[in-house]
C-alpha positions as CSV (number, residue, x, y, z in Angstrom):
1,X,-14.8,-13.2,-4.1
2,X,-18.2,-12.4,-2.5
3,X,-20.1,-9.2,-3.4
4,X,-22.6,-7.7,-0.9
5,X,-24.3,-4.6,-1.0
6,X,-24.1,-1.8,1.6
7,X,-27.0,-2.8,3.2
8,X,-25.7,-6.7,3.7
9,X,-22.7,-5.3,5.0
10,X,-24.5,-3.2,7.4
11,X,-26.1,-6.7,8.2
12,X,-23.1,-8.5,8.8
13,X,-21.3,-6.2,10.5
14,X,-24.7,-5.5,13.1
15,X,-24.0,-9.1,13.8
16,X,-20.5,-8.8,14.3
17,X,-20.3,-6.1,16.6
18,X,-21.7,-3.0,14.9
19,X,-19.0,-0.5,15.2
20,X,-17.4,1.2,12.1
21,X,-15.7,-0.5,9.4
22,X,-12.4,1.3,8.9
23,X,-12.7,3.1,5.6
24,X,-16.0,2.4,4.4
25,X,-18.6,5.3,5.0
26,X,-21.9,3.5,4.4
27,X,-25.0,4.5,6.2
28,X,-28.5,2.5,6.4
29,X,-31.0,3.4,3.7
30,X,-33.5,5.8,4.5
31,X,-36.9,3.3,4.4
32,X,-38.5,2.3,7.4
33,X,-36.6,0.1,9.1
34,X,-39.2,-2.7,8.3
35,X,-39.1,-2.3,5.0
36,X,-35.5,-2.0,4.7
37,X,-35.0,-5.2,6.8
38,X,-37.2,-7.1,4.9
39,X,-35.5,-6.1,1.8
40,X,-31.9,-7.3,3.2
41,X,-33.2,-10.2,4.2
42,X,-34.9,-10.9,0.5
43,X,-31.9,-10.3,-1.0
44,X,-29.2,-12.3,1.7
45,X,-31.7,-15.6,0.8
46,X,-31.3,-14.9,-2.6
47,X,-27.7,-15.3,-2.3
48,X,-27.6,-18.2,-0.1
49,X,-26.5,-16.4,3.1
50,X,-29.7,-17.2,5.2
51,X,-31.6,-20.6,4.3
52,X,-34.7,-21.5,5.7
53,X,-34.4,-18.5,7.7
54,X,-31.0,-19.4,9.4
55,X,-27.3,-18.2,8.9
56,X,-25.7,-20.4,6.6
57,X,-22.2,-22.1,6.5
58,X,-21.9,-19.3,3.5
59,X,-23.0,-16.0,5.6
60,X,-20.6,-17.4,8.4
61,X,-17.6,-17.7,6.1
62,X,-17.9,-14.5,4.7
63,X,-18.5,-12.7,8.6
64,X,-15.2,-13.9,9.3
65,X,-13.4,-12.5,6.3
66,X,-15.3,-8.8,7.7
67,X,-14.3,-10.0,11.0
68,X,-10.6,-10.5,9.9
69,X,-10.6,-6.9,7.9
70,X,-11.6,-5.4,11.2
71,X,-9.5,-6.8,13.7
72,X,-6.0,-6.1,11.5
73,X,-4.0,-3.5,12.5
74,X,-2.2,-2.8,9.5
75,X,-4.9,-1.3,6.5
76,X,-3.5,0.1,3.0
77,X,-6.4,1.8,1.1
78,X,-5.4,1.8,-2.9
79,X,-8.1,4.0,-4.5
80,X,-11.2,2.2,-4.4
81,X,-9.0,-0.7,-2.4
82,X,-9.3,-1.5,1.6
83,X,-6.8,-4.0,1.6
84,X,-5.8,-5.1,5.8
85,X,-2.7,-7.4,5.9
86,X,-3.5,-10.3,7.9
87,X,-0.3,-12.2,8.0
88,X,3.3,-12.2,5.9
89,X,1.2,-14.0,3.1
90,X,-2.6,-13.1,3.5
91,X,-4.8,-9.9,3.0
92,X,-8.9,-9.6,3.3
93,X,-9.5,-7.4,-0.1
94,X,-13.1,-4.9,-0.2
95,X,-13.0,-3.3,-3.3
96,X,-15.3,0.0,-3.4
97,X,-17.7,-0.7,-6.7
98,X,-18.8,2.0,-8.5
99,X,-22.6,0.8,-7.8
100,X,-22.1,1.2,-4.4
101,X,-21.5,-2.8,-3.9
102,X,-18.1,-4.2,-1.9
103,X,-16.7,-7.3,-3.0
104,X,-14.9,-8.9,-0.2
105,X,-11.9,-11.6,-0.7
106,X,-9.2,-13.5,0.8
107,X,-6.5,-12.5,-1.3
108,X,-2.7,-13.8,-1.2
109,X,-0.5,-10.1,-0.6
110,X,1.4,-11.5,-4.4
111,X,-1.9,-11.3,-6.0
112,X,-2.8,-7.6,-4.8
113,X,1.1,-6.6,-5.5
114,X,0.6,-8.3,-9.5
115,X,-2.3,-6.8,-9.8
116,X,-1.2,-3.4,-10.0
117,X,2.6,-4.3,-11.7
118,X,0.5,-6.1,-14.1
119,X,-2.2,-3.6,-15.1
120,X,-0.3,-0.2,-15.3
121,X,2.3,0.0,-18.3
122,X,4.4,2.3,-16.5
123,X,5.1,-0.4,-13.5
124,X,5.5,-3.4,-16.4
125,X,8.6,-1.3,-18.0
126,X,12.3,-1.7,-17.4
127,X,14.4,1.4,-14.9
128,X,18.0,2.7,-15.9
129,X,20.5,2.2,-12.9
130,X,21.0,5.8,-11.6
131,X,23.6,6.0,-8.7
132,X,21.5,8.6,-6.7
133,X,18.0,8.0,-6.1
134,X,15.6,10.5,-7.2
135,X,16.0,14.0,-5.2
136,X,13.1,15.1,-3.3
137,X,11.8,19.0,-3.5
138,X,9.8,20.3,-0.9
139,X,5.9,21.2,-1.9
140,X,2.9,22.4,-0.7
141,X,-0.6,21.5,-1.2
142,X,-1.3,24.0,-3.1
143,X,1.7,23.8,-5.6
144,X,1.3,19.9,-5.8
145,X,-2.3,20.8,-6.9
146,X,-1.0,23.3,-9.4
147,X,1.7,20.6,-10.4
148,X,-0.8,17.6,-10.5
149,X,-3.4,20.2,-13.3
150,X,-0.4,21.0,-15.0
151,X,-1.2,18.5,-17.8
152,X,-3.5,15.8,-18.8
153,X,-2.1,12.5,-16.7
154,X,-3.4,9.3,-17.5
155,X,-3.5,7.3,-13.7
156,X,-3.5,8.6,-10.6
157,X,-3.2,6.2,-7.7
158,X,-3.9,7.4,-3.9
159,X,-2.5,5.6,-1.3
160,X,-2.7,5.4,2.4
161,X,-1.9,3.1,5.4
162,X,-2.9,3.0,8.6
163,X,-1.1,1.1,11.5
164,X,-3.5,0.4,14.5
165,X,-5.6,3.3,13.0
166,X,-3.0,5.7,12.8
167,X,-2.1,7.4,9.0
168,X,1.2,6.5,8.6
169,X,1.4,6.8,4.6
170,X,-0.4,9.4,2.4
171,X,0.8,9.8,-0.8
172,X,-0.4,10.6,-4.3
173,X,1.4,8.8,-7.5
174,X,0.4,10.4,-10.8
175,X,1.7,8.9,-13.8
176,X,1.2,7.9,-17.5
177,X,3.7,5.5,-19.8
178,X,6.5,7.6,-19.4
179,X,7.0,9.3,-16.6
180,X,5.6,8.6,-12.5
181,X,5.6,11.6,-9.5
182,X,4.7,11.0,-5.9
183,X,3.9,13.9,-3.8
184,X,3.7,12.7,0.0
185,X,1.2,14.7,1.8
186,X,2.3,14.2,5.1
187,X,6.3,15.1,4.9
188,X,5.1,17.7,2.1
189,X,7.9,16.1,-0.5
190,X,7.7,15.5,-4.3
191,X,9.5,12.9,-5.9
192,X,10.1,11.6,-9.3
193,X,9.5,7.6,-9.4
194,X,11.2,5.2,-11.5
195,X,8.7,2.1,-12.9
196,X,11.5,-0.2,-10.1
197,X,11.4,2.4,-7.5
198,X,7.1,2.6,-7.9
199,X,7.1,-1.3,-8.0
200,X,9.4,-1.6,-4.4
201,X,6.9,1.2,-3.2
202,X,4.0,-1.1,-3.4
203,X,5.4,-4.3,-1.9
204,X,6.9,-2.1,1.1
205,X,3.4,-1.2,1.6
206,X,3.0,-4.7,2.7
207,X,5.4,-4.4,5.2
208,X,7.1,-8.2,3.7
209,X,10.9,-8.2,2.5
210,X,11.3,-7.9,-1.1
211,X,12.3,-11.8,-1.1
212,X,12.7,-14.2,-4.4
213,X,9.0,-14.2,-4.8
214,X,9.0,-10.6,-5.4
215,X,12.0,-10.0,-6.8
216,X,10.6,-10.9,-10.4
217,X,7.9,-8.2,-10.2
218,X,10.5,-5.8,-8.5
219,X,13.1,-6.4,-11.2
């Protein structure tokens, strides 16, 4: 896991090909140019990305994980989370810090899935067998807002995925230790989630087949 500020990003990605960075909205410092320049360049030789004045083997590396982020077609933003699938086992992982810094990573898709399971105490518990799924009951905006203030909820996850830049997931799961809703802001839908029914949510995400070395975080 690297961490870069928005500035070395900026850097980077100037060097890359300097268009946007799907779901980051980071703009250059206001300093003089020089100044701000001579700044980034301070601080990438601090970290070992330029040595001697010259991209090294660490700068490259860590370029073609931004590379990689930017060329995949399939993003999922989790929160603070721009997560783009790479391949059935791989994701490149920039996690928003509250300082303003990114960390980026190359993260196996299981990891980023366990993560979450693993963290939240709703998705760790066990889900009574229910022969109908949970119905879902049309909303609005403004009576999911009403709905979502209607009490004090401890987590409240935000989720959207883009395929080839195109929102095709928006949903909001609010939830505490005993009870999880999903309101879907693009068919308008609430829905009542079950800790297995939140869990297959998040691998799905990932577009991969809940297989045998999901099943034991589904299950």
């Amino acid at each position: 896991m690297i961490r870069l500020t928005s500035e070395e990003i900026l850097a980077m990605n100037g060097l890359l090909d300097g268009k946007t960075i799907e779901g980051l909205a980071i703009k250059a410092s206001e300093e003089p140019e020089g100044e701000r320049l001579q700044k980034v360049n301070k601080s990438l030789t601090a970290k070992e990305f330029l040595i001697n004045g010259k991209l090294s083997d660490k700068f490259m590396a860590t370029a073609e994980l931004l590379k990689s982020y930017k060329a995949s077609n399939h993003k999922i933003f989790i929160n603070n989370l721009r997560i783009a699938v790479i391949d059935d086992t791989y994701t490149v992982v920039l996690d928003l810090l509250p300082d303003g810094d990114i960390t980026i990573s190359y993260t196996p898709a299981i990891v980023v899935v366990k993560k979450y399971i693993e963290a939240l105490e709703f998705l760790k518990q066990g889900q009574k067998e229910r022969f109908f799924e949970y119905e879902k009951e049309p909303r609005t905006e403004e009576e999911y807002e009403v709905d979502l203030n209607s009490r004090e909820w401890e987590n409240l996850m935000v989720v959207q995925t883009y395929l080839n830049q195109r929102m095709s997931v928006f949903k909001t799961y609010y939830f505490d230790d005993k009870e999880a809703f999903c309101f879907d802001h693009i068919k308008k839908m609430k829905q009542q989630r079950g800790p297995k029914d939140f869990r297959l949510d998040i691998v799905k995400l990932f577009d991969i087949e809940a297989d045998d070395e999901y099943s034991h975080f589904i299950n």
